[in-house]
C-alpha positions as CSV (number, residue, x, y, z in Angstrom):
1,X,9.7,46.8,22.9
2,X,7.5,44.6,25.6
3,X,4.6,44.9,23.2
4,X,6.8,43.2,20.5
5,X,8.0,40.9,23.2
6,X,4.9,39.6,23.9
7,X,3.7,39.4,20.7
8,X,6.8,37.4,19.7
9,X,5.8,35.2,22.4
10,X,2.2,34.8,21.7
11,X,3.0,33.7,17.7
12,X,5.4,30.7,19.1
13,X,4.6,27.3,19.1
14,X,4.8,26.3,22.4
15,X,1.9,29.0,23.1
16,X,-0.3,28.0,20.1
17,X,0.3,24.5,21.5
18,X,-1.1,25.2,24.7
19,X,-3.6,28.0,24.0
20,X,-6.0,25.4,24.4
21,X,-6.4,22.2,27.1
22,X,-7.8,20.0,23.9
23,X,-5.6,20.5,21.9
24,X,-2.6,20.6,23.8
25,X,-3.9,16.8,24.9
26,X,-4.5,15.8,21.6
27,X,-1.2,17.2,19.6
28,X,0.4,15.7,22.4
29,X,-0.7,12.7,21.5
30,X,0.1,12.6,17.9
31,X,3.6,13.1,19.3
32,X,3.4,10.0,21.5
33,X,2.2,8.2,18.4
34,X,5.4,9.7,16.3
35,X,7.4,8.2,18.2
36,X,6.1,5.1,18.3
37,X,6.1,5.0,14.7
38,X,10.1,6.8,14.3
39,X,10.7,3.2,16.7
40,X,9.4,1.4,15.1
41,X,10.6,2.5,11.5
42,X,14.4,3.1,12.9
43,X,15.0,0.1,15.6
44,X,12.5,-2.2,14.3
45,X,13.2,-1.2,10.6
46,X,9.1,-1.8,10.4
47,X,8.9,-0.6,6.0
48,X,11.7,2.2,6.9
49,X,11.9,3.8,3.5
50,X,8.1,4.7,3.9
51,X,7.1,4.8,7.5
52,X,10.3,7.3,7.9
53,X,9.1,10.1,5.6
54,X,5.2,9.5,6.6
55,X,5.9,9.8,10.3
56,X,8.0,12.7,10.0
57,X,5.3,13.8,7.5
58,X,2.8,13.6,10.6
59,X,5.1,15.6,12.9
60,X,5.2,18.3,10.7
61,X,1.5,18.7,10.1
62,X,1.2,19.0,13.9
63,X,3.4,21.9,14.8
64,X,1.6,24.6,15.9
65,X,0.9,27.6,13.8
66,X,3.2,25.8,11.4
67,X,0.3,25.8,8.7
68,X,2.4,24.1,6.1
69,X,-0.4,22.0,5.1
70,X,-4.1,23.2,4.7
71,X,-6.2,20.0,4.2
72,X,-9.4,22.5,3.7
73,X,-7.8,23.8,0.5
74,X,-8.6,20.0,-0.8
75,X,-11.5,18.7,1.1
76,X,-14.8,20.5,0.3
77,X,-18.1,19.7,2.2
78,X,-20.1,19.9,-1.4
79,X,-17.7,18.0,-3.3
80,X,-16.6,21.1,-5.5
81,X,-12.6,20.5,-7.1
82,X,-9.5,22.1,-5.2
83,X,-9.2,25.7,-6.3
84,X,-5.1,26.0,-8.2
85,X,-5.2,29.8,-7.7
86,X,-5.9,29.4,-3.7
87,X,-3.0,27.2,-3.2
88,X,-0.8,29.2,-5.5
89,X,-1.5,32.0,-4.0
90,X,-2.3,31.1,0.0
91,X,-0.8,27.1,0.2
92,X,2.6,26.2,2.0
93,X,5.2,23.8,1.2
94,X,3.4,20.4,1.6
95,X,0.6,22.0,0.3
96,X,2.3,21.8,-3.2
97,X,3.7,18.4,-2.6
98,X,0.1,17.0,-1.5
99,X,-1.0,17.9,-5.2
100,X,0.7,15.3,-6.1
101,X,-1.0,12.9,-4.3
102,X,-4.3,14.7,-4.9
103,X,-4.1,14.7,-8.6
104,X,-2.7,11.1,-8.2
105,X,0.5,11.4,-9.5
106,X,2.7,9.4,-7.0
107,X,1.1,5.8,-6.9
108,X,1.7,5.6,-10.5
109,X,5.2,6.8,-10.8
110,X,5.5,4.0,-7.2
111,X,4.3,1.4,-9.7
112,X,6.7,2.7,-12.7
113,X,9.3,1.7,-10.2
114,X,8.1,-1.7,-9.1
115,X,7.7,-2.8,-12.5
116,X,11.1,-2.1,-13.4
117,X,12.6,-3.7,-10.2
118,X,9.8,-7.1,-10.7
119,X,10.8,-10.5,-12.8
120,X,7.6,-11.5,-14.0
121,X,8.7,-14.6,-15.2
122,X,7.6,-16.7,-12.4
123,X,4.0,-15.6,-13.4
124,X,4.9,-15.9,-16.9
125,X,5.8,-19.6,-16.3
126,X,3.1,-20.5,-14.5
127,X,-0.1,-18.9,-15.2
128,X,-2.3,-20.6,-12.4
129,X,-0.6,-18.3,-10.2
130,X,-3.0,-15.6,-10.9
131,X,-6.2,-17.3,-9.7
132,X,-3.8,-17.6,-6.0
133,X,-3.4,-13.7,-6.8
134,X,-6.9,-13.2,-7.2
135,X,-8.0,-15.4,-4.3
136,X,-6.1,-13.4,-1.7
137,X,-8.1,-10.4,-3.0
138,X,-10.6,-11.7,-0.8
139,X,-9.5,-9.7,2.3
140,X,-10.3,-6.8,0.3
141,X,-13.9,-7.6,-0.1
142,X,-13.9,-8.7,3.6
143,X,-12.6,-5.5,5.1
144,X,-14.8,-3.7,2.5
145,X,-17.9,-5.7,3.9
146,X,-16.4,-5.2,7.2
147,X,-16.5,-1.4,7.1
148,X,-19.9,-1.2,6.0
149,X,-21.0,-3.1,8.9
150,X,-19.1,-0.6,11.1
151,X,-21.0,2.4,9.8
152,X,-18.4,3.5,7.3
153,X,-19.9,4.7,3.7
154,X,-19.3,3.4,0.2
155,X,-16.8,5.5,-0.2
156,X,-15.1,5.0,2.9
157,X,-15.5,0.9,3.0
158,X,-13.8,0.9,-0.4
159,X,-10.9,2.7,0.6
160,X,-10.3,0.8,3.8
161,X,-11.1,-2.5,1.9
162,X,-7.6,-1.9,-0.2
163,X,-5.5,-2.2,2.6
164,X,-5.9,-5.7,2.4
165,X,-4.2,-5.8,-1.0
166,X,-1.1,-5.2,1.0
167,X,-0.4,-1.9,-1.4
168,X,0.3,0.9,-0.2
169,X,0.1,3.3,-3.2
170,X,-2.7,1.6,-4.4
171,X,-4.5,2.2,-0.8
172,X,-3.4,5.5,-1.4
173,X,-4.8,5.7,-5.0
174,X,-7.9,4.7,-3.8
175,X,-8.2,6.5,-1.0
176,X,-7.4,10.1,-2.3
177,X,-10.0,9.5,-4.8
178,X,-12.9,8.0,-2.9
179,X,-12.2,9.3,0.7
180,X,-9.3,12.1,1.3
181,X,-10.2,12.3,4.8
182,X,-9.2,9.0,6.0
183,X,-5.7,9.1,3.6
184,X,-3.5,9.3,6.8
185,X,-4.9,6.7,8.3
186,X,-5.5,4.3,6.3
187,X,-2.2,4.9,4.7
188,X,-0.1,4.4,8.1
189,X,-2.3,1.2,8.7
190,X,-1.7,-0.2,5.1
191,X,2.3,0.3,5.4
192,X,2.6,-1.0,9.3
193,X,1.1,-4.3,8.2
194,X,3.3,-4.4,5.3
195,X,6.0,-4.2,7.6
196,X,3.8,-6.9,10.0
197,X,3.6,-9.7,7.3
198,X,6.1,-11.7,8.6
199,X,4.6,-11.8,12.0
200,X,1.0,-11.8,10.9
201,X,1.3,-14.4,8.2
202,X,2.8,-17.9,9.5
203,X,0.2,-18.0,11.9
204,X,-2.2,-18.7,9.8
205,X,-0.4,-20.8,6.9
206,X,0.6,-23.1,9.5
207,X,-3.1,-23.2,11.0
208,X,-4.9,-24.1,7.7
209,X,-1.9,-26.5,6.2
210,X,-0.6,-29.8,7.5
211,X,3.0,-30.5,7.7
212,X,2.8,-32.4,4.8
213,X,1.4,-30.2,2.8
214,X,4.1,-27.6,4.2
215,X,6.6,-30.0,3.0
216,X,5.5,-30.4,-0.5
217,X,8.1,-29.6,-3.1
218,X,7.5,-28.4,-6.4
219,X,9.2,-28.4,-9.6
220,X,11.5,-26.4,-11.1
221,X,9.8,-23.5,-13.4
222,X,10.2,-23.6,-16.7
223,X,12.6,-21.1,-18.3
224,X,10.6,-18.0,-19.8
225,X,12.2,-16.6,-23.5
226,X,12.4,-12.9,-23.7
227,X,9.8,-12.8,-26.6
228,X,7.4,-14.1,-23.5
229,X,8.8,-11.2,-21.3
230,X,8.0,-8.3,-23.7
231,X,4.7,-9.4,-24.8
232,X,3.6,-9.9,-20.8
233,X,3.5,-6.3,-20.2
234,X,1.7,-4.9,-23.2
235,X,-0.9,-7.7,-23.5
236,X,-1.7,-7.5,-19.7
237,X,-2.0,-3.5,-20.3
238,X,-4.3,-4.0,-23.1
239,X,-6.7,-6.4,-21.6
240,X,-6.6,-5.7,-18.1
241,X,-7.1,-1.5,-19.3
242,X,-9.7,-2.5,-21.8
243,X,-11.9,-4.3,-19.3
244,X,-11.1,-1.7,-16.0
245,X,-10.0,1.6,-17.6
246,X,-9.9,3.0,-14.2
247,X,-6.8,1.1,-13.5
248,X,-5.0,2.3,-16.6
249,X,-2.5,4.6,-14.2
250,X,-1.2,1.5,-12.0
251,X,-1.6,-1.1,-14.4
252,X,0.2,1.2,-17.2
253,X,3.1,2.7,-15.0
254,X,3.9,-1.3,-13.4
255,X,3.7,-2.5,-17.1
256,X,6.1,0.0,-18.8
257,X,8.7,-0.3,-16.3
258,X,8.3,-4.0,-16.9
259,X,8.8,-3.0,-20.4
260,X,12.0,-1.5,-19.4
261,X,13.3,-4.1,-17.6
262,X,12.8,-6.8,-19.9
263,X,13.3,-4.8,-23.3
264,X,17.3,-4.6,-22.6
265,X,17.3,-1.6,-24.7
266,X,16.8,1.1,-21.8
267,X,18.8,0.2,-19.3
268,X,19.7,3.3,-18.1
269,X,15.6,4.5,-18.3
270,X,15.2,1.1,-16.3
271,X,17.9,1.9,-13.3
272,X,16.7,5.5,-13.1
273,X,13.0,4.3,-12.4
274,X,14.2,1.5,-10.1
275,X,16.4,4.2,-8.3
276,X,16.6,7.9,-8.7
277,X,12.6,8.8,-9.5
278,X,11.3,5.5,-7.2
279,X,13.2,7.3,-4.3
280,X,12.7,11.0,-5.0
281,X,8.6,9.8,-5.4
282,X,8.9,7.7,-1.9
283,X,10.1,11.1,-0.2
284,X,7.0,13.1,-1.5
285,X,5.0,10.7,-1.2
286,X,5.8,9.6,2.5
287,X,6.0,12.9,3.9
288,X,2.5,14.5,1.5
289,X,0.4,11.1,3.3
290,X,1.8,11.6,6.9
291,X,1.1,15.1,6.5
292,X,-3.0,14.4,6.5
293,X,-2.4,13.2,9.8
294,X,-3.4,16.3,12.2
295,X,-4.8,15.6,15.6
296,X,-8.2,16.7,14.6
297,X,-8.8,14.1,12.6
298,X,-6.5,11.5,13.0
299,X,-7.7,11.0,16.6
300,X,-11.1,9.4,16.3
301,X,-13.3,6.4,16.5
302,X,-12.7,6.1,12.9
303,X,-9.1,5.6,13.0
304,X,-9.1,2.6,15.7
305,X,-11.6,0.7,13.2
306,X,-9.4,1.3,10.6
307,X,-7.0,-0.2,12.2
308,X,-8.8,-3.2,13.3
309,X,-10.1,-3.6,9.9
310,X,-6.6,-3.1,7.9
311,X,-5.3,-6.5,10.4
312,X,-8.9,-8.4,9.3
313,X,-7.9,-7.7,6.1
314,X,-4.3,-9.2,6.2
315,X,-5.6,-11.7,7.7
316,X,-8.4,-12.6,5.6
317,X,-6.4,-11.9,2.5
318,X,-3.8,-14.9,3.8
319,X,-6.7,-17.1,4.4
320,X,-8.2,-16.8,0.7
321,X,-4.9,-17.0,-1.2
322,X,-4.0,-20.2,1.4
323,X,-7.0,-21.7,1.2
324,X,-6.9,-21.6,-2.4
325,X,-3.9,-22.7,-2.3
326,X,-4.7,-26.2,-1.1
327,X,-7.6,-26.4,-3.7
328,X,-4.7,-26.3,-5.7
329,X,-2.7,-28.8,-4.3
330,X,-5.9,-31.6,-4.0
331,X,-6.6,-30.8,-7.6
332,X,-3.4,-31.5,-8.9
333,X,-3.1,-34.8,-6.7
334,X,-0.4,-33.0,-4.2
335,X,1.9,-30.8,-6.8
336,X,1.3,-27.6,-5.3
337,X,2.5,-26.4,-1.8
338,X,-0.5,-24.3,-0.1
339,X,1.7,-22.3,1.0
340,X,2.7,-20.4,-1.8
341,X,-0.8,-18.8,-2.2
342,X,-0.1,-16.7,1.2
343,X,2.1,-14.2,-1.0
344,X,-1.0,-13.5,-3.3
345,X,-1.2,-10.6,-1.5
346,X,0.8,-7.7,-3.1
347,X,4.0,-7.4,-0.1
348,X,6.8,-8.1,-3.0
349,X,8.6,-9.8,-2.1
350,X,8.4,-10.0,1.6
351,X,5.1,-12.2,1.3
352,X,7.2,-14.6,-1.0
353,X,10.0,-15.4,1.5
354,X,7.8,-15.6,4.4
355,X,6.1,-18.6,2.4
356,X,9.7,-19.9,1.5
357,X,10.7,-19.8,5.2
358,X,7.4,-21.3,6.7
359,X,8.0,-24.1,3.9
360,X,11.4,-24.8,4.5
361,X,10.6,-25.1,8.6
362,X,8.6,-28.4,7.9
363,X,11.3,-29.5,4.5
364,X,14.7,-27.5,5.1
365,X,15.8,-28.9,1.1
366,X,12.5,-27.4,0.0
367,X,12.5,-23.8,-2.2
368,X,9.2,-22.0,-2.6
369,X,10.5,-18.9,-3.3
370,X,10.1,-18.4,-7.1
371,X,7.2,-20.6,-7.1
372,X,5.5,-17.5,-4.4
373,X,7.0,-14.9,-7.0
374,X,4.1,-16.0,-8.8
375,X,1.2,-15.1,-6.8
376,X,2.8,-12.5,-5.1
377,X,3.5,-10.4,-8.5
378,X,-0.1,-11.4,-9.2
379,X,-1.2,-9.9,-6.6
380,X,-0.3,-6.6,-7.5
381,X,-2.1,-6.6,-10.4
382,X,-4.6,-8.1,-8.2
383,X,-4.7,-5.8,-6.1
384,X,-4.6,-2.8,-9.2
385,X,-7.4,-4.2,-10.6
386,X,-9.6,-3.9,-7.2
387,X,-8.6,-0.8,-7.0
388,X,-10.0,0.2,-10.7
389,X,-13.2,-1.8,-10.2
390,X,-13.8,0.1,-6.7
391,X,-13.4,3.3,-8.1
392,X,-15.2,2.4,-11.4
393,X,-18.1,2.0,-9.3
394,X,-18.6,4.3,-6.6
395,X,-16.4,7.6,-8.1
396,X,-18.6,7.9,-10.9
């Protein structure tokens, strides 16, 4: 009876935990850093719906003897595929969720969702908005040039690069293909800036604008027919897919649940992507990415650049979509509002109000807010399409 006493003892936990000084100190740590993140998700209500799953997501993969994730089973030294039979036969709960992220079946099925809850008709209505889109892609390429600097490796300097597409599936896309290692991350980075734009943003919009330009008011968008609205989605899939087929899985999934939305015919496939499947996907997905984050390897060097590089790329990303912005503006002889290329990056539609509540600081009668739509709806094509052409060039 003492021998089975002991050995209960010995297979708890709270004895694997501190079997060894290191790693005591370091899971210990991770549970510091779960906290933070549970705060800041719950009382700060920092991208909730993601952070939430992805923290606890982290807690779980650092329990002790636990083992309900097995990151070995998907990350092979010589590059060989994951093994089906091993996990069948030896994997644990997130494990099987993981292959969903693995096999990248979650970003899509995010994006599915996003196009059915996104009105493209303020992109529709003004195409220009797509070179504001595009010029906000420039954090990207920053914090991609940024991390090679820094020591990372193709692979690696691509992935990180994404988080300045404020898109976190598409970071995650990326990152699962090109480097698996860094998913936790450089997914926790890319979501807590999400949450951030507000604070990181007006900073800078009101640094590189005048008040006057703040102040500028635009006119009212044209109204956008329906014929306009179904054609968007399957000519943007056809040329944007013909020219990057590597983006076919984001670019298709945002496009047909556009295709829902606008088609009127499907309303009840339209709510179900928009509701049921987005937040059945959010749970896997969440909870699959926080669970890459064990103390081995989440606790590094690597992880504090990553960090530093994901707020460079925000940052630079507000810069290139504002500064384009105002090229805008001087080439149209004052008819565009700078401000409304800081929501080029992907954050919809957070990125869109923050430019509507900079702009209405400096002109309280003026509304930016479906003039931003634009850009910022561009941006997540934008931001899809740096995500084919990274992994067009360094996954094959």
């Amino acid at each position: 009876m003492l021998e089975q006493i002991e050995s209960f003892l010995a297979g708890t936990g709270i004895a694997k935990l501190f079997g060894s000084p290191e790693a005591a100190i370091k899971t210990l740590i991770m549970y510091v850093i779960v906290a933070v993140l549970f705060y800041l998700a719950i009382v700060k209500k920092f991208e909730p719906l993601l952070l939430l799953p992805i923290t606890f997501g982290i807690l779980l993969a650092n329990l002790p003897g636990a083992g309900l994730i097995h990151m070995d089973f998907f990350i092979h030294s010589d590059g060989s595929p994951i093994d089906i039979v091993q996990i069948v036969q030896e994997g644990n709960l997130l494990d099987f969720l993981y292959l969903g992220v693995k096999l990248g079946i979650y970003p899509p099925l995010i994006f599915l969702g996003i196009g059915a809850m996104t009105d493209f008709s303020p992109l529709i209505s003004n195409p220009k908005s797509l070179f504001l889109g595009a010029a906000a892609q420039f954090g990207v390429f920053a914090a991609f040039t940024g991390a090679i600097l820094l020591g990372f490796n193709a692979l690696e300097a691509a992935s990180i690069g994404i988080i300045g597409g404020a898109d976190g599936p598409t970071a995650i896309f990326v990152t699962k293909t090109l480097a698996p290692a860094l998913l936790g991350p450089i997914a926790i980075a890319a979501y807590s800036y999400m949450a951030l734009v507000p604070f990181i943003q007006p900073p800078i919009m009101k640094l590189c604008t005048t008040k006057k330009e703040r102040a500028i008011e635009m006119k009212t968008l044209r109204t956008v027919s329906k014929t306009e609205q179904i054609l968007f989605p399957v000519i943007v899939t056809l040329v944007v897919c013909l020219l990057i087929p590597d983006c076919a899985p984001l670019i298709g999934m945002l496009m047909l649940g556009n295709l829902f939305r606008v088609s009127g015919v499907v309303d009840r496939i339209s709510k179900a992507a928009q509701n049921e499947l987005m937040n059945i996907v959010t749970i896997l997905l969440g909870v699959s990415v926080g669970a890459t984050a064990n103390a081995n390897t989440f606790l590094s060097a690597k992880t504090l650049y990553i960090v530093c590089l994901g707020l460079a790329a925000f940052a630079f990303a507000t810069l290139g979509g504002v500064l384009f912005g105002k090229l805008m503006c001087f080439l149209t002889h004052g008819k565009v509002n700078p401000l409304i290329g800081s929501a080029g990056v992907s954050a919809v539609p957070m990125a869109a109000r923050v430019a509507q509540k900079v702009g209405s600081q400096e002109n309280p009668t003026n509304f930016l807010l479906m003039h931003a739509m634009g850009p910022n709806v561009a941006g997540v094509i934008g931001s899809a399409v740096a995500a084919g052409v990274f992994i067009t060039l360094f996954s094959h």
